[in-house]
C-alpha positions, 0 to 999 in steps of 0.5 A, a space after each residue: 543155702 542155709 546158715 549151716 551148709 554155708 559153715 559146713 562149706 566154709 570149714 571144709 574149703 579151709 581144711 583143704 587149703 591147709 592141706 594144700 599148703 602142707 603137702 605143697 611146703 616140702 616140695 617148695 623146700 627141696 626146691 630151694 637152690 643151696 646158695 652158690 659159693 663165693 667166689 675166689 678172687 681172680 689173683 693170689 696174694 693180697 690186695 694192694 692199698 689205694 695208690 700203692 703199684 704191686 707185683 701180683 698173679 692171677 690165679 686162673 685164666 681171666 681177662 683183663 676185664 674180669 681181673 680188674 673188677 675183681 681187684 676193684 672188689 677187693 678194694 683197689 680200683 686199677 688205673 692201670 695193668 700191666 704184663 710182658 710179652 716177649 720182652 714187651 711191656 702191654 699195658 691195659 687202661 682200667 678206667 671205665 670211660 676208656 675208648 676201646 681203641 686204647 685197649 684194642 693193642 692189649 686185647 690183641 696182644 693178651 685176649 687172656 692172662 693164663 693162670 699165674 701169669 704176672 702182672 704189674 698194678 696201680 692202684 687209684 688213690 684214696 679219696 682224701 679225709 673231708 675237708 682236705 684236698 691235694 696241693 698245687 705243686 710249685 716246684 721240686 728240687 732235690 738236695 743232699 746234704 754236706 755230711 761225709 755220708 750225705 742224706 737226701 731230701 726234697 725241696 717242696 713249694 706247694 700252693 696255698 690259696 683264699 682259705 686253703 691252709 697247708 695241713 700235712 705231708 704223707 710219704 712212702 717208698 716203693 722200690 726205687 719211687 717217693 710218693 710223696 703226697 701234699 695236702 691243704 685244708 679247706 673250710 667247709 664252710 660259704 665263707 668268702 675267701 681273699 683272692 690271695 695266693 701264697 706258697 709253703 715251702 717243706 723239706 721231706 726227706 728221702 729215707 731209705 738205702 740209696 744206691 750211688 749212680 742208681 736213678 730214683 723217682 720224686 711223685 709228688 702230687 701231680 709233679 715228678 723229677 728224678 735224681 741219681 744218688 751220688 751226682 754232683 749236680 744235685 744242690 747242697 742244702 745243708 747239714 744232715 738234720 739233729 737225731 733224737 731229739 726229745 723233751 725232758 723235765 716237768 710236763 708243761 702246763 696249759 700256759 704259753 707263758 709262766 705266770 709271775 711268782 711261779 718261777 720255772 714251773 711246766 718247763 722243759 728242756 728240749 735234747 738231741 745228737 749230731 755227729 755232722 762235722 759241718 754244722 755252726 749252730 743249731 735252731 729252735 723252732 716252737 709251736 703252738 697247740 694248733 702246730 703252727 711255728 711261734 715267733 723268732 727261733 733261737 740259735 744256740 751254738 754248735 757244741 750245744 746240744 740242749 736247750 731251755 726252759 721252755 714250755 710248749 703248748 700241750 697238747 698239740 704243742 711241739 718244739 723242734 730243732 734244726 742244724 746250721 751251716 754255711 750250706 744252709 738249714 737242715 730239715 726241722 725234727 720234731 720232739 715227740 
């Protein structure tokens, strides 16, 4: 084949195959599936928050299968589910490593939850933040105050142990139920840690209309007690704590102390109410910038309600009071 045959060849073989491409284009287009639609989730409402429990309904008939990997999709991965029938409470075990014959009541009993059928959902705990992990708990006791309208708290010991330091408290009610959740604090770092075992005690309280003779629920961590509001075996532990406490005066400085010559500069008074007929006195608690309490604190007479100078650490830095009576000390409240 000469030079020029062999070009002729070749622009008519790429003619060709631009052709093809042209006439194959629209059909590959017109064959192309129009993307499904999303799917709707198999309940109505929202989804509840890692470990909240919540009172949904499915919104189609599903099983419960189906429902808890749409409830997992939505952001809560159940540990459980719940429904009646007749009368009976039927309670399905969401966690993947479950043995079937611990589901096999449930499967036997609702092969399928019917649309808007109500359901009962726990949902797993959030992960927590780096560096921090949930506490032993020790133990927990319940006290109310003295106070003619008597308020409720819990009596928390957690435990702290080598680096572990305790850094905060969360709380929140769910009807009846306190969950109440403790963490520490642990280094992320090799260093070693003393073989050393200590414990913290916290008073939280329990906020929120409290029905007398009613039962209520105290979770906290891996621990659970009850109480009935009202009963007079539940511990006195001192008067209802101070209210509104705040600060007043100048904006502390950076100092822990003031410097000589500059008199009362930084300083402010710290103020609050009580209305509780029992208390003797009220403390002063003060912290420093990274939130830990700082030396003796001061006890003023009960018909006081302001103390001062003081000059807090800021920020971070906060101070605090305390009622006192012959039952003991009320929860501290922090001026914010």
């Amino acid at each position: 084949m000469s030079r020029l045959s062999l070009t002729r060849w070749l622009a008519t073989a790429t003619s060709a195959l631009v052709l093809g491409v042209a006439l194959l284009a629209p059909s590959r287009i017109q064959a192309q599936v129009a993307p499904l639609p999303p799917v709707s989730p198999p309940f109505v409402g929202a989804a509840p928050k890692p470990g909240d429990l919540a009172l949904l309904a499915t919104s189609r008939v599903v099983t419960a299968s189906e429902l808890s990997a749409g409830l997992t999709s939505a952001g809560c991965t159940p540990v459980v589910l719940a429904v009646t029938v007749n009368g009976q409470w039927q309670v399905f075990v969401a966690a993947s490593a479950t043995p079937t014959f611990v589901n096999a009541p449930f499967a036997a009993a609702v092969p399928m939850l019917a649309a808007g059928q109500g359901f009962f959902v726990r949902c797993q705990p959030a992960t927590p933040p780096t560096g921090l992990e949930r506490a032993s708990i020790e133990s927990i006791e319940v006290v109310r105050s003295d106070a003619t309208a008597p308020s409720y708290w819990a009596v928390i010991s957690s435990v702290v142990a080598g680096c572990a330091k305790f850094e905060r408290i969360d709380t929140k009610r769910t009807g009846d139920t306190f969950e109440v959740t403790v963490y520490n604090r642990v280094p992320q770092t090799l260093a070693a840690c003393p073989a050393i075992i200590g414990w913290v005690t916290n008073r939280v309280a329990l906020t929120g209309d409290l029905v007398l003779g009613r039962t209520y629920t105290v979770a906290v961590n891996d621990r659970t007690t009850t109480f009935v509001a009202g009963s007079t075996s539940i511990n006195i532990g001192g008067p209802a704590a101070p209210t509104y406490v705040r600060l007043t005066g100048a904006i502390p400085d950076l100092l822990m102390s003031v410097p000589v010559g500059e008199a009362e500069r930084g300083r402010v008074t710290v103020l609050w109410d009580s209305t509780a007929a029992s208390v003797t006195g009220f403390r002063i608690y003060e912290r420093d910038c990274s939130g830990v309490p700082t030396g003796i604190p001061f006890v003023v007479p009960a018909a006081d309600r302001q103390y001062g100078p003081l000059q807090p650490c800021r920020p971070g830095g906060n101070v605090g009071v305390a009622a006192l009576s012959a039952a003991g000390e009320s929860p501290i409240v922090w001026a914010r």
